[in-house]
Legacy VTK file of the C-alpha trace (Angstrom):
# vtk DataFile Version 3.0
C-alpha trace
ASCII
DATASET POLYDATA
POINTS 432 float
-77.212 21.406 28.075
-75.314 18.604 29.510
-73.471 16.951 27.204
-71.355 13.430 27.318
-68.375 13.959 25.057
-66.474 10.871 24.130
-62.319 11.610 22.566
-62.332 15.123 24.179
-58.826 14.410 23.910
-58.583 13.573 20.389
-58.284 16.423 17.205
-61.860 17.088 16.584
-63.037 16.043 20.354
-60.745 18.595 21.700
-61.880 21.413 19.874
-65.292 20.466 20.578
-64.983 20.689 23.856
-63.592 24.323 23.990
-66.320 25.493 21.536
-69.489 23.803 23.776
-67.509 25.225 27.187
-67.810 28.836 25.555
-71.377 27.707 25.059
-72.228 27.508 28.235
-72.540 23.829 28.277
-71.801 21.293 30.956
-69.477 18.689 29.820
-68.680 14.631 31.550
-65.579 13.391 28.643
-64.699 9.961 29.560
-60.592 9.801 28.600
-58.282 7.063 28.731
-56.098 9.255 31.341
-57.444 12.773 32.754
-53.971 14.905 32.824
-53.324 17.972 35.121
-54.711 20.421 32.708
-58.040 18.632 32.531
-58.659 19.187 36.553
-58.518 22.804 36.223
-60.892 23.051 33.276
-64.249 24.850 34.619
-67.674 23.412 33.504
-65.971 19.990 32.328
-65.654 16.450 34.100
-63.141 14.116 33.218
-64.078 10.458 34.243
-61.066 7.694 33.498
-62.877 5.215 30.902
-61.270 2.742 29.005
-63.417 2.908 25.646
-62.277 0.028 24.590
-63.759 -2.431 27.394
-67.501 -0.037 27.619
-69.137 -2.893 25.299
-72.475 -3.188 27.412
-75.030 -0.918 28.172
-74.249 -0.545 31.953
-70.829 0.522 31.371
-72.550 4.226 29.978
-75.428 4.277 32.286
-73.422 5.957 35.097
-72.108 8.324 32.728
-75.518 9.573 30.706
-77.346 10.517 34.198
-78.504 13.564 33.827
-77.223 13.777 30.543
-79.283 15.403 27.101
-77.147 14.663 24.712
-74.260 12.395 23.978
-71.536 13.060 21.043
-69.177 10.327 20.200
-66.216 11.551 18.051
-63.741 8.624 18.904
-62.192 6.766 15.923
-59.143 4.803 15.049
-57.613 4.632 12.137
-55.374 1.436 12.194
-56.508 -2.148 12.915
-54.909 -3.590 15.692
-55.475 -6.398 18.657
-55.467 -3.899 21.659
-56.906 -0.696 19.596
-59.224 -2.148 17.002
-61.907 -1.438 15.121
-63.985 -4.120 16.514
-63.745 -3.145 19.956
-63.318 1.249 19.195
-65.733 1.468 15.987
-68.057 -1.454 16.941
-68.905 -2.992 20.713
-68.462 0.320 22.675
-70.510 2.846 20.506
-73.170 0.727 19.994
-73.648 -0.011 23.876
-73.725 3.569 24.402
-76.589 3.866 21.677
-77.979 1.093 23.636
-78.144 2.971 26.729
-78.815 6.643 25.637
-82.174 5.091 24.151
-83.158 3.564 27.330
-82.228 6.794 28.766
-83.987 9.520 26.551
-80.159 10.943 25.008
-80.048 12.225 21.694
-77.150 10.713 20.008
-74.497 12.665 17.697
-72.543 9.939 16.430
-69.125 10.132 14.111
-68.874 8.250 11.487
-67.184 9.158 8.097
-67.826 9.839 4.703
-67.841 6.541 2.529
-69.583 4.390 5.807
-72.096 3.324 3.449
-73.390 0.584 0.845
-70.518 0.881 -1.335
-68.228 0.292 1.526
-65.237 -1.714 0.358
-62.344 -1.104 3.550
-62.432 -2.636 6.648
-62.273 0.812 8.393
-65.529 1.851 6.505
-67.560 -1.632 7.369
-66.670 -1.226 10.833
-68.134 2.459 11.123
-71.373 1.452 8.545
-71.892 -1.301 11.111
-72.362 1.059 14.226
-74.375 3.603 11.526
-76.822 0.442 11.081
-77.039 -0.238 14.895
-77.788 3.369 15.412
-80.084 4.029 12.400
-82.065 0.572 14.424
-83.017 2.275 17.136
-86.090 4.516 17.903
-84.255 7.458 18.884
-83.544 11.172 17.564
-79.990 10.964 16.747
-77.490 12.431 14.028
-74.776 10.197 12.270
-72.255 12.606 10.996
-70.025 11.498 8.442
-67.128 13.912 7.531
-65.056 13.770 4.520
-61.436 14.431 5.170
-61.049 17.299 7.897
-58.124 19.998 7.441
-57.236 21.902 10.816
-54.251 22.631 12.812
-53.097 19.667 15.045
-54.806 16.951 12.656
-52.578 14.295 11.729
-53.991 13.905 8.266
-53.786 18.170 7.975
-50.119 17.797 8.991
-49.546 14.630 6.118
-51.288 17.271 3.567
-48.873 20.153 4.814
-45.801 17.732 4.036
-46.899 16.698 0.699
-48.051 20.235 -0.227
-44.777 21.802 0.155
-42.476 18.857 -1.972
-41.634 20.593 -5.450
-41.797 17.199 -6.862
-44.622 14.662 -5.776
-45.332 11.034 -7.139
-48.864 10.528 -6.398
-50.989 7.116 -7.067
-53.309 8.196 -10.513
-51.190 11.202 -10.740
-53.580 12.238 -7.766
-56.567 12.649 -9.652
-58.961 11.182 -7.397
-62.139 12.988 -5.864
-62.040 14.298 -2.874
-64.624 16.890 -0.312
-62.420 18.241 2.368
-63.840 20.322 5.535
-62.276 23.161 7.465
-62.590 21.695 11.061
-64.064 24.843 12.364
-66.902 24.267 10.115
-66.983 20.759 11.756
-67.658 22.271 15.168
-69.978 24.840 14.017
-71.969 21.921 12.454
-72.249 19.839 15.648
-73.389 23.180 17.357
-75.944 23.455 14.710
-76.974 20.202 14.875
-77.403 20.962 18.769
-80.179 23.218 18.637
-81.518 21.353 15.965
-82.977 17.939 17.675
-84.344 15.641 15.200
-87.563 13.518 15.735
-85.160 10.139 14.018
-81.813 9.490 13.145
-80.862 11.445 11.035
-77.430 11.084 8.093
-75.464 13.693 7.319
-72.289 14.500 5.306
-69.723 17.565 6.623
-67.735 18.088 3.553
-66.405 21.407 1.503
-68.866 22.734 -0.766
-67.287 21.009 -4.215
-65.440 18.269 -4.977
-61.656 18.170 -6.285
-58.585 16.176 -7.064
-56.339 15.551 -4.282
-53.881 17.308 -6.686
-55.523 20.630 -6.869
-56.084 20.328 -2.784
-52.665 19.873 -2.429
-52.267 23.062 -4.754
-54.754 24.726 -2.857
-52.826 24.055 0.603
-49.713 24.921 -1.219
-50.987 28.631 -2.322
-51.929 28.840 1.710
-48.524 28.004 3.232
-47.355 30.810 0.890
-45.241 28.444 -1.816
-45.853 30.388 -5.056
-44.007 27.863 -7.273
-45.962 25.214 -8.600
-46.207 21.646 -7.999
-45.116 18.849 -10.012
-47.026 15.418 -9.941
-45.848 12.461 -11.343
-48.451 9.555 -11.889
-47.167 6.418 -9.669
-48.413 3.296 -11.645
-50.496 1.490 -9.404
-48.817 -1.746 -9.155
-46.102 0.768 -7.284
-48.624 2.610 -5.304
-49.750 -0.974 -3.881
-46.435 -2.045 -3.285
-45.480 1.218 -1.378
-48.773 1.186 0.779
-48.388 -2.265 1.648
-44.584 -1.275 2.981
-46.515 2.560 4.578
-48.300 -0.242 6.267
-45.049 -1.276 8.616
-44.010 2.504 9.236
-44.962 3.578 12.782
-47.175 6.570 12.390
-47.632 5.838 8.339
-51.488 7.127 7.790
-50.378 4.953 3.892
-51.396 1.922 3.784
-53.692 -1.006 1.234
-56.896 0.495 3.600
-56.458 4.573 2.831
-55.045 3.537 -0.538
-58.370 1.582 -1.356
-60.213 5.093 0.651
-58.824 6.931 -1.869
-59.744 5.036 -5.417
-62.629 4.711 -4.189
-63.358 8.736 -3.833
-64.896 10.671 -1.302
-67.306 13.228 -2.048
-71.222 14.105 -1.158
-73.605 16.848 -1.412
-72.578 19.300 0.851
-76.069 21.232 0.906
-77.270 19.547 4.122
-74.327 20.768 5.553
-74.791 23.970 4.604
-77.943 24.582 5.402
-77.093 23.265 9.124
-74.173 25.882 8.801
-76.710 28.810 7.139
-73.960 29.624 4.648
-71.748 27.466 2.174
-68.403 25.640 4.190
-65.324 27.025 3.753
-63.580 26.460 0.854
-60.099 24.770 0.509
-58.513 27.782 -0.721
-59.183 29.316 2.947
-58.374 26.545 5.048
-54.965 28.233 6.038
-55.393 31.029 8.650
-53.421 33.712 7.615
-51.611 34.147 11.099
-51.095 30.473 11.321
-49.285 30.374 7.595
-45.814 30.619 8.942
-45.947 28.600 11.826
-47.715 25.485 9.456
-45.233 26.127 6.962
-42.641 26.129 9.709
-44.395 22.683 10.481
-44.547 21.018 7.778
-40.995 21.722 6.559
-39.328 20.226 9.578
-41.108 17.534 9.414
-40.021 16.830 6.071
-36.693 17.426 6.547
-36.272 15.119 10.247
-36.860 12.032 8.661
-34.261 12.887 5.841
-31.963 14.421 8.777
-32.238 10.614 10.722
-31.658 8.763 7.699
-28.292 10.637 6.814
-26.852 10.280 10.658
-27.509 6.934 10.636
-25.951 5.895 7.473
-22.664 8.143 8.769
-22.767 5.418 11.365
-23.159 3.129 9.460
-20.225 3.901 6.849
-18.289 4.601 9.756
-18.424 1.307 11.184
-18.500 -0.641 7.627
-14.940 1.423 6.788
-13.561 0.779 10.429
-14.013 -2.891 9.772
-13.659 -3.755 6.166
-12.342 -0.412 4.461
-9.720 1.231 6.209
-6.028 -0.700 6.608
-6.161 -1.824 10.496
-2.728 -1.054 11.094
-3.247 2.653 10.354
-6.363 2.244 12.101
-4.956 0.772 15.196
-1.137 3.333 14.402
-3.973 6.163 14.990
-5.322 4.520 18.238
-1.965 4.600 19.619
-0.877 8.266 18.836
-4.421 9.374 20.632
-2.938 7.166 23.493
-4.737 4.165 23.626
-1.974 1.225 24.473
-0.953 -0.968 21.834
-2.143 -4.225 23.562
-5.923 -2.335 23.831
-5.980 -0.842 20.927
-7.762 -3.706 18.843
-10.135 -4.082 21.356
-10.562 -0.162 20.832
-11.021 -0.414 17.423
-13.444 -3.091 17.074
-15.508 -2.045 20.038
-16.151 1.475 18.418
-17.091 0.392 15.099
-19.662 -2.186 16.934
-20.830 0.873 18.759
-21.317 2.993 15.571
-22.914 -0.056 13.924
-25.555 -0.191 17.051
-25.736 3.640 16.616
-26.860 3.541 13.562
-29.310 0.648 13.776
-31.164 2.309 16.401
-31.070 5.746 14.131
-33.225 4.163 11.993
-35.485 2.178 14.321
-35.695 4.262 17.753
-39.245 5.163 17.251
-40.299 5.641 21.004
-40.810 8.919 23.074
-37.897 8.691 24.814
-35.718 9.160 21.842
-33.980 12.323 23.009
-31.913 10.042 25.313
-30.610 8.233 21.385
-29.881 11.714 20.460
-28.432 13.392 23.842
-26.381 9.963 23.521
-24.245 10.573 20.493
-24.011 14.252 21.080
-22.120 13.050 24.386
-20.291 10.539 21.993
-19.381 13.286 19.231
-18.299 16.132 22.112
-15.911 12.936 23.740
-14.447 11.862 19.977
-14.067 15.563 19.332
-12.395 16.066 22.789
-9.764 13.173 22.783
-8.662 13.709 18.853
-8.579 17.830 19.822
-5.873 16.864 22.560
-4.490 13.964 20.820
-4.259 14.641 16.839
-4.770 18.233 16.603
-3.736 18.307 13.331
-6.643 16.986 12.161
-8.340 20.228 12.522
-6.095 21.525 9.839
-6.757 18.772 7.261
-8.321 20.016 3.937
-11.239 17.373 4.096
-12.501 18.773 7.581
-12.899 14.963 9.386
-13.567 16.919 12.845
-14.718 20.059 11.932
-17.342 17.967 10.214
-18.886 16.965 14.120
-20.008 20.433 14.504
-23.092 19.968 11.938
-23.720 16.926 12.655
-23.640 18.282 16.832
-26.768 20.649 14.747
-28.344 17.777 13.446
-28.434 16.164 16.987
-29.684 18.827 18.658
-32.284 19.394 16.286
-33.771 16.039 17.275
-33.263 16.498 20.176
-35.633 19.322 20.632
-38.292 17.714 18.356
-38.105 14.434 20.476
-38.503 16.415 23.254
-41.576 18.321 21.480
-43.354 14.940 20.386
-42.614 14.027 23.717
-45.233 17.013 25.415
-47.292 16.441 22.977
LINES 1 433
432 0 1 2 3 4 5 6 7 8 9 10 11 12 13 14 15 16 17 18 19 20 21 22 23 24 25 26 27 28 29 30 31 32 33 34 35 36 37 38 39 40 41 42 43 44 45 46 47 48 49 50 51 52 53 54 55 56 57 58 59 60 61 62 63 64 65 66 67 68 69 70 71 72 73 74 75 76 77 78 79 80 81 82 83 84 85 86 87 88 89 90 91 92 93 94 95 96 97 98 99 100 101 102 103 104 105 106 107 108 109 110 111 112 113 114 115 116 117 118 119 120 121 122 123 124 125 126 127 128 129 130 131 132 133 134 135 136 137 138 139 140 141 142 143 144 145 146 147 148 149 150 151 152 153 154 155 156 157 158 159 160 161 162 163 164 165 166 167 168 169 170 171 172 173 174 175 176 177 178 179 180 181 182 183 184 185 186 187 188 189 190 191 192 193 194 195 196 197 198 199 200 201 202 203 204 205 206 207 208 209 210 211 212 213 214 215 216 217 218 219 220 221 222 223 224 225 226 227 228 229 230 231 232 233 234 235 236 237 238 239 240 241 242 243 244 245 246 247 248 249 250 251 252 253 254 255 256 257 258 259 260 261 262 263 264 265 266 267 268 269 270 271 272 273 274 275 276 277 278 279 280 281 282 283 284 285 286 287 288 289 290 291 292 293 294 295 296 297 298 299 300 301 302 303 304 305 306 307 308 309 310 311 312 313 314 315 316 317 318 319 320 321 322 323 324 325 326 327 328 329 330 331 332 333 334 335 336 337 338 339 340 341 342 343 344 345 346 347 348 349 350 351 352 353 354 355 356 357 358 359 360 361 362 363 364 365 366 367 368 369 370 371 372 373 374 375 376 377 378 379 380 381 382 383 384 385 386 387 388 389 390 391 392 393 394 395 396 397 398 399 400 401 402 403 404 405 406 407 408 409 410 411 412 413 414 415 416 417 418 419 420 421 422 423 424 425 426 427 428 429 430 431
C-alpha cells in the first residue's frame, strides 16, 4: 500500500515506519525536519511539514495523492502556545480527516485510552474532540486509543524504568490506581492488523495489556524485568502532597508530572482488551514480558544513570555553592586573601581575586541547577577546565595541600568523574 505516516519521527511513529518498510509498503512521513538518515531510507519520503500550521484541508491534499491509507500517530503531551493541543490534537488532524474523505483514504487515527465521555483533562478533551470529528465523517477509519505504551526509547517507559529501580518509592494512593499497559510491539502489530483489516465505518478501539493492575504491581513487574530481585517499598503520598508536587513537576523541563497526568491517573485507565486481541489473533503481551531479555542490562544500565545524573548535578552545584557562600561569609578574609598571596597572586589583586572567584562559583552553581539546554557539555567541559587550572596553580603553589588529612585537592579528582560523566550524557542527549 501507500501509506501517509504522520510523527515517523516520534516513539511509536518511528517504529512504525520500520515495521510497514519490511512490509513492503510505500511510505510519504511529513516531519518537522527530514535529517541525513531519512534521505537514505529506501521505500520512504520525507516531505518538511510543519503539523502545527496543516489546519485546512488543502494543506494534506498534496500529500494523500495516491495515497490508501493515512495513520496519524502525532501527539503532545504538554500544553503550550507554540506546541499545543489546540493546534497538534485539534485543527491539523481534523483537516487531514477532512481531506482523506474527499479523497477515498482510510484513516488510522491515535488517540488514547480515556478520550472519551468521562473525559476530565484537557489532554483527553482535546483528543475526544478530533475522535468526534472523525467518528462525523462517512468514512472507514480506525481511532486507536492506547493505554500507556512500554518500549525502549519511550519517554514514559524510561520514567517507569527510573521509578522501578528506587528501593523506596512515595507514590500518590500508595500507587494503587488501575492501569492497562501495552508492549509497543504489540502496538505495531495492531496497526498492521488493522491494515488488512479495512472497516466499512469508523471504527474505536482500545490497545491495552490483557488485565488491568496497580501502577504498583507494574512497577514490580518492570522491576522483576530489569533483574532487581529485592522488593519495592511504597509509601502512600497523601494527596494534598501529591497535588502540591505535580503542580511544582509542572515547572521541571522534561517533568511528564504534572495536575493533567496526576488527574490521568485517579482517574484510571483500563478497557477490554479483547478487541485488541482478536486484531492481534492471540492475547497482548503481558507486563511481566515487556523487558527483552537482551535489552535487560542495557535498560537497567538506563535507568540507573538517569537516576543518579540529576542527584550527581544537584551535589556539584551545591559544592559551588558552599564554596562561594564560605569564600564570602565563612572563611576569615585575611587567611583567605594570606592564601592568595602564597599561590602568587599580588597583594593589591588579591581581593579582587578573591571576590571574583567566589562570584564565579556562585554563577557556577546557579547555572548547575538551571542549564537545561543541549549545549550543556560546554557548562560541564567549563568547570573541568576550571578544576584542572585550580588544581594546576595550588599543585605548583601550595603543594602541601596534597598532603593534608582532609584531601581539599585530591577531592577535584571525583568531582573531574562527575564532570565528565555529564559530559558524555550531554553529549548523548545531544545526538539524540
Amino acid at each position: 500500500m501507500k501509506i501517509l505516516l504522520t510523527g515517523a519521527h516520534g516513539f511509536i511513529g518511528s517504529r512504525l515506519l520500520a515495521a510497514l518498510l519490511d512490509a513492503g509498503h510505500e511510505l510519504v512521513c511529513p516531519v518537522r525536519a527530514v535529517t541525513p538518515r531519512d534521505l537514505g531510507m529506501r521505500g520512504a519520503r520525507f516531505v518538511p511539514a510543519d503539523f502545527r500550521r496543516m489546519d485546512r484541508s488543502a494543506d494534506w491534499a498534496p500529500l494523500l495523492d495516491g495515497m490508501q491509507a493515512a495513520i496519524n500517530t502525532v501527539g503532545v503531551f504538554h500544553d503550550s502556545a507554540d506546541n499545543g493541543y489546540a493546534a497538534v490534537h485539534g485543527a491539523a488532524p481534523v483537516a487531514l480527516f477532512n481531506a482523506a474523505c474527499q479523497r477515498g483514504v482510510r484513516v488510522i487515527h491515535f488517540s488514547a485510552l480515556g478520550a472519551d465521555a468521562g473525559a476530565a483533562s484537557e489532554f483527553h478533551r482535546s483528543k475526544r474532540a478530533a475522535d468526534d470529528a472523525l467518528r462525523a465523517l462517512d468514512m472507514p477509519a480506525h481511532i486507536v486509543q492506547p493505554s500507556l505504551v512500554y518500549g525502549p526509547g519511550g519517554a514514559s517507559a524510561a520514567l517507569f524504568d527510573r521509578l522501578a529501580l528506587w528501593p523506596l518509592l512515595p507514590l500518590p494512593g500508595g500507587g494503587r490506581q488501575q492501569i492497562q499497559p501495552v508492549h509497543v510491539q504489540d502496538v505495531v502489530a495492531g496497526v498492521s492488523a488493522l491494515l488488512a483489516s479495512p472497516p466499512d465505518r469508523v471504527v474505536t478501539i482500545a490497545f491495552c495489556g490483557p488485565q488491568a493492575l496497580s501502577l504498583r504491581d507494574y512497577l514490580a513487574a518492570l522491576r522483576r524485568g530489569l533483574g532487581v530481585d529485592a522488593r519495592q517499598r511504597v509509601i502512600a503520598l497523601p494527596g494534598g502532597l501529591a497535588r502540591a508536587a505535580a503542580r511544582i513537576g509542572r515547572h521541571l523541563p522534561g517533568s511528564l508530572f504534572n495536575p493533567e497526568s496526576l488527574s490521568m491517573l485517579e482517574r484510571g485507565n483500563t478497557a477490554d482488551p479483547s478487541a485488541f486481541s482478536a486484531a492481534l489473533g492471540r492475547a497482548p503481551r503481558p507486563p511481566q514480558d515487556f523487558v527483552d531479555a537482551d535489552l535487560r542490562q542495557a535498560l537497567w544500565s538506563r535507568a540507573a544513570l538517569d537516576n543518579m545524573l540529576p542527584l550527581l548535578r544537584l551535589s556539584l552545584a551545591a559544592v559551588w555553592l558552599w564554596t562561594a557562600a564560605v569564600s564570602i561569609f565563612g572563611y576569615p578574609v585575611r587567611d583567605s586573601l594570606a592564601l592568595l598571596e602564597r599561590a602568587g597572586v599580588p597583594a593589591a589583586l588579591a581581593p579582587a581575586a578573591l571576590y571574583g572567584a567566589a562570584a564565579l562559583d556562585l554563577v557556577l552553581g546557579l547555572l548547575t541547577l538551571a542549564w537545561r539546554r543541549v549545549d550543556a557539555v560546554l557548562l560541564w567541559r567549563a568547570q573541568i577546565g576550571l578544576i584542572l587550572a585550580y588544581t594546576a596553580i595550588i599543585s605548583w603553589r601550595l603543594p602541601e595541600q596534597w598532603l593534608h588529612p582532609f584531601g581539599p585537592i585530591s577531592k577535584n579528582l571525583p568531582m573531574l568523574a562527575v564532570l565528565a560523566l555529564l559530559a558524555l550524557a550531554a553529549r548523548s542527549k545531544a545526538r539524540r
